[in-house]
C-alpha positions in Angstrom: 0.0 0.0 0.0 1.2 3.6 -0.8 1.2 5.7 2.4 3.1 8.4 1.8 3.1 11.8 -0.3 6.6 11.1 -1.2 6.2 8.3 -2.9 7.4 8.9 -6.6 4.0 7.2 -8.2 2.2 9.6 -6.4 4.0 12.7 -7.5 3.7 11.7 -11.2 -0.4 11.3 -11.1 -0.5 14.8 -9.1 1.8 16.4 -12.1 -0.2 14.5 -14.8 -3.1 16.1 -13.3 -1.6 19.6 -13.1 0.3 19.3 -16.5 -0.2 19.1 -19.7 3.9 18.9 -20.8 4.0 15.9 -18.0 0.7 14.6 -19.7 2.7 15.2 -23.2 6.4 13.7 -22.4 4.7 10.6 -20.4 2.1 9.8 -22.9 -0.3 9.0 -20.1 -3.6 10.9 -18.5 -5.5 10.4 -15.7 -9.5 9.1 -15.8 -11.1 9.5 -11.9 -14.1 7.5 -11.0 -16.0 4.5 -11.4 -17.8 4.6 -14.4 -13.9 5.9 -16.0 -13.1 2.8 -14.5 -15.7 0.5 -15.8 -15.8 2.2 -19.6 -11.9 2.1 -20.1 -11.0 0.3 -23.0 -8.0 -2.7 -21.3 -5.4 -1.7 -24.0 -5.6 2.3 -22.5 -4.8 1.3 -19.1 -1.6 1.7 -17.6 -2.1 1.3 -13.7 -5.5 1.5 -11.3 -5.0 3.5 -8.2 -7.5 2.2 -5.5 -8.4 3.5 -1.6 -8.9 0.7 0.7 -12.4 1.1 0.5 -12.2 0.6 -3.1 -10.3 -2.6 -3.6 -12.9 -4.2 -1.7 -15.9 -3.8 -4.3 -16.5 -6.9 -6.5 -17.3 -5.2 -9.6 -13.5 -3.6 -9.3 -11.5 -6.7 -7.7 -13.3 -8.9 -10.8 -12.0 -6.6 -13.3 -8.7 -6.1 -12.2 -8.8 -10.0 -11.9 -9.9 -11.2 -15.0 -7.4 -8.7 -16.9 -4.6 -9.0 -14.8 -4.3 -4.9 -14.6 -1.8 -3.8 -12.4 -3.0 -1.6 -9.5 -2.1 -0.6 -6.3 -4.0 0.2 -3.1 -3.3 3.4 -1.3 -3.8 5.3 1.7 -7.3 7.7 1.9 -5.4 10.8 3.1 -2.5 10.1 0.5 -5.6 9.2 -2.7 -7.3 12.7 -1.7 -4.0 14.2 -2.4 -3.8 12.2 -5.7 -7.5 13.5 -6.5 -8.4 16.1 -8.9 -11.7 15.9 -7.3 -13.1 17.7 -4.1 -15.0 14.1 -3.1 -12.9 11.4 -4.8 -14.5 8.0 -5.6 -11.7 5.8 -4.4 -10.7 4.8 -8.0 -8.0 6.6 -10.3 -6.9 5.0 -13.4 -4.0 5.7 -15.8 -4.2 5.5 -19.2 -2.2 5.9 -22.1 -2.9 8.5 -24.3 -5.1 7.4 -27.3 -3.0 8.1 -30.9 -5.7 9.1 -33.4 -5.1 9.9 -37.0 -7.2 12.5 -39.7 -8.1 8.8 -41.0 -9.8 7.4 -38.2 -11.9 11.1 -37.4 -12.6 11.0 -41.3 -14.8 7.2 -41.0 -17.7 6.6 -42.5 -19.7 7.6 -46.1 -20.7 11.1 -44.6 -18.8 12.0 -41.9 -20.0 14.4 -39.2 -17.2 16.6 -37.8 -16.7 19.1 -35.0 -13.7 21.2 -35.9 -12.7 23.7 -32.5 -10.9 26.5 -33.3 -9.2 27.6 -29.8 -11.6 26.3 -27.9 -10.6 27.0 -24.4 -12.5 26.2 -21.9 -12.2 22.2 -20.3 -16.1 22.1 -19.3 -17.2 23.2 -23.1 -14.7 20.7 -24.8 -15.9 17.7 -22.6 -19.3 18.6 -23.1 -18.8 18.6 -27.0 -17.0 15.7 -27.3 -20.2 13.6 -24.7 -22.8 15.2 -27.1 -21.0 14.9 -30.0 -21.3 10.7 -29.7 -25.0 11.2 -29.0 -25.4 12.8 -31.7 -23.4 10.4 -34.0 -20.3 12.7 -35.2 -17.5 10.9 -36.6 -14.4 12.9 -34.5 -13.5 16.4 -33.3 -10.5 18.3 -35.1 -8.7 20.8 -32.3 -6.5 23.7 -33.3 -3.3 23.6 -31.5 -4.6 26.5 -29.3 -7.1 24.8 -28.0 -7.5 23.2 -24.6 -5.7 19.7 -24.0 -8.2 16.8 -23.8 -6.6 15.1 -21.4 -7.0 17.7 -18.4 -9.0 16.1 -16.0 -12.1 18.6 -15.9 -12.2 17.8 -19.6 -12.4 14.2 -19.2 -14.4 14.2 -16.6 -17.1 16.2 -18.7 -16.7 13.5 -21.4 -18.6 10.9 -18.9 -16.7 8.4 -20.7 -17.3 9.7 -24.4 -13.3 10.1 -24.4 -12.7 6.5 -25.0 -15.0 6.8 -28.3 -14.9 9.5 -29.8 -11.8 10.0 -31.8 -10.1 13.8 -31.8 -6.9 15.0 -33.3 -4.9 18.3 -33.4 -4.1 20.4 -36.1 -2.1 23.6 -36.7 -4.7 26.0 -37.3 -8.1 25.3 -39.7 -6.6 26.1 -43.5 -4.1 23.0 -42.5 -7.3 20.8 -42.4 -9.7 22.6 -44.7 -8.0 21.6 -48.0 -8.5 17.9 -47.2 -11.5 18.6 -45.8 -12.8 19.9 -49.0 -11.3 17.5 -51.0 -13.3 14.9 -49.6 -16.1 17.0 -50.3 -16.9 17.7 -46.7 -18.9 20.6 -46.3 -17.9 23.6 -43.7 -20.4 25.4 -41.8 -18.9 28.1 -39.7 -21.1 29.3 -36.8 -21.2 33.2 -36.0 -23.3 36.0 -35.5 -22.6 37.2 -38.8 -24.2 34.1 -40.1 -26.0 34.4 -43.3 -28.7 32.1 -42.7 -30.2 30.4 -40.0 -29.0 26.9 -38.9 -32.2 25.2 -39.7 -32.3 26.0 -43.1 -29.3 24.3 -44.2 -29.2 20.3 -45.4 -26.7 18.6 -43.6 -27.7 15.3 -44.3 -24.1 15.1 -46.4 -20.7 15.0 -45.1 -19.9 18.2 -43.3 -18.1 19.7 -40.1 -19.1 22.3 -37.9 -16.4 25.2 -36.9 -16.7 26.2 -33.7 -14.4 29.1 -32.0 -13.1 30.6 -29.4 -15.6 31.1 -26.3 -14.2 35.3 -26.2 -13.5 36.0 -29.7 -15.4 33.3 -32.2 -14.0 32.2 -35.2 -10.8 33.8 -36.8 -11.7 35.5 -39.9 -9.2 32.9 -42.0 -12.0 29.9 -40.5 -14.8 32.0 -41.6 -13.3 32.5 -45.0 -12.4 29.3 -45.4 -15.7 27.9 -44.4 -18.2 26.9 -47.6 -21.4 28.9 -45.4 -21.5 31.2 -42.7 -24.8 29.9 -40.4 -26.0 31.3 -37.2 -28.6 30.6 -34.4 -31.2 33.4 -34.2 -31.4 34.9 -31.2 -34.9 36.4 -29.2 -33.9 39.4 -26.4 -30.4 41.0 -25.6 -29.0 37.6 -25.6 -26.1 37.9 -28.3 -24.9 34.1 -28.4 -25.1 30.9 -26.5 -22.4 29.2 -24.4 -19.9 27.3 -27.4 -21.2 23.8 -26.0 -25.2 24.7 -26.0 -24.6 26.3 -29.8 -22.9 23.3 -30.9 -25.8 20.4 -29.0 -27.8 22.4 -31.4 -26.3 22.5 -34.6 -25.3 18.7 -34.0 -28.5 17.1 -33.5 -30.1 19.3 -36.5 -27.5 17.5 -38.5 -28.7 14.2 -36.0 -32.5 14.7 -37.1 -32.0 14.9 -40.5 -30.0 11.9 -41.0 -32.3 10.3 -39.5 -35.0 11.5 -41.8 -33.0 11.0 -44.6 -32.2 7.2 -43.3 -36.1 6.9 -42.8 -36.6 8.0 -45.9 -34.8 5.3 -47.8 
């Protein structure tokens, strides 16, 4: 059992919480919880980190059991230290960082893309990425400026979508946009100077959604770039919605009419 705050596993998890170079030159992250425990794909994980408490639960000893992952049990006032979270679960695992590629965000006939241009805040990108799979999108395409998806408040927003939703990084949105367009995937950018509402557009086709920057919006380069400039009418003083609320919506339109058009066949 790990009891003390010294111990040189312990310092690693709290830097790979804190860090994102220490997330970057270790190629792990850091998944807290249960259900992160339960939804963690076996070839991601590098080591469970259990209280006590924890080891004891059938569900967790079964699992650890029947894959033979390695774990260790540790002290409760030593795991709150590890914790990223004000009321920890008792369960931390450590996984290795997933290596996706333009290929595997690209899947699929008529891809469905989410493309975040300095997208900043944790809570917004986890949120994107969880609706994102309910909504069916292929992967999510990150500027290099945009907030690391392994920081834990991100993947804790995911709920678990992490694990299926593949994402990649790119220099800015003209190093995508060419290949984008080649493939003939469409690019809606979302701003207030949209041209027309959200709703009127067919999306039924391959296409990708830019979203940007929860201060500033979309660089004028991404709007230039994009093939139509749509936007969510507003009622009131309200000038735009929170970058994870706009995104829900412009997602499941593209979700509703798929489905229509998949009805419709």
């Amino acid at each position: 059992m790990i009891t003390s705050l010294a111990n040189t596993q312990v310092k690693n998890i709290i830097q790979l919480n804190q860090k994102a170079k220490a997330r970057r030159d270790m190629g792990l992250f850091v998944a807290e919880g249960r259900k992160m425990f339960e939804e963690a794909p076996h070839s991601w994980i590098h080591k469970v980190y259990l209280t006590e408490e924890a080891a004891r639960e059938t569900s967790v000893r079964e699992r650890i059991s029947r894959e033979q992952l390695a774990y260790e049990t540790v002290a409760d006032n030593v795991f709150r230290q590890m914790s990223d979270t004000q009321t920890p679960q008792g369960i931390l695992t450590v996984l290795r960082k997933p290596s996706w590629s333009l290929a595997d965000v690209l899947q699929g006939e008529d891809p469905l893309l989410v493309i975040l241009e300095d997208l900043q805040d944790p809570g917004n990108a986890g949120t994107i990425l969880r609706t994102g799979e309910g909504a069916g999108i292929s992967g999510v395409i990150l500027t290099r400026q945009s907030v690391d998806i392994t920081n834990p408040k991100v993947i804790r927003s995911t709920m678990g979508s992490v694990y299926r939703v593949p994402y990649v990084y790119v220099e800015d949105v003209r190093s995508v946009a060419g290949l984008l367009k080649e493939k003939n995937i469409r690019l809606y950018a979302a701003c207030l100077e949209g041209s027309v509402p959200y709703d009127s557009e067919d999306y039924a086709g391959a296409g990708a959604f830019l979203v940007g920057n929860e201060g500033n919006g979309l660089s004028d380069e991404a709007i230039r770039l994009s093939d139509q400039r749509i936007r969510i009418p507003m009622h009131g003083q309200v000038e735009s919605l929170n970058a994870a609320m706009a995104c829900g919506i412009l997602l499941y339109e593209a979700s509703r009419q798929r489905r229509q058009k998949e009805g419709a066949k």
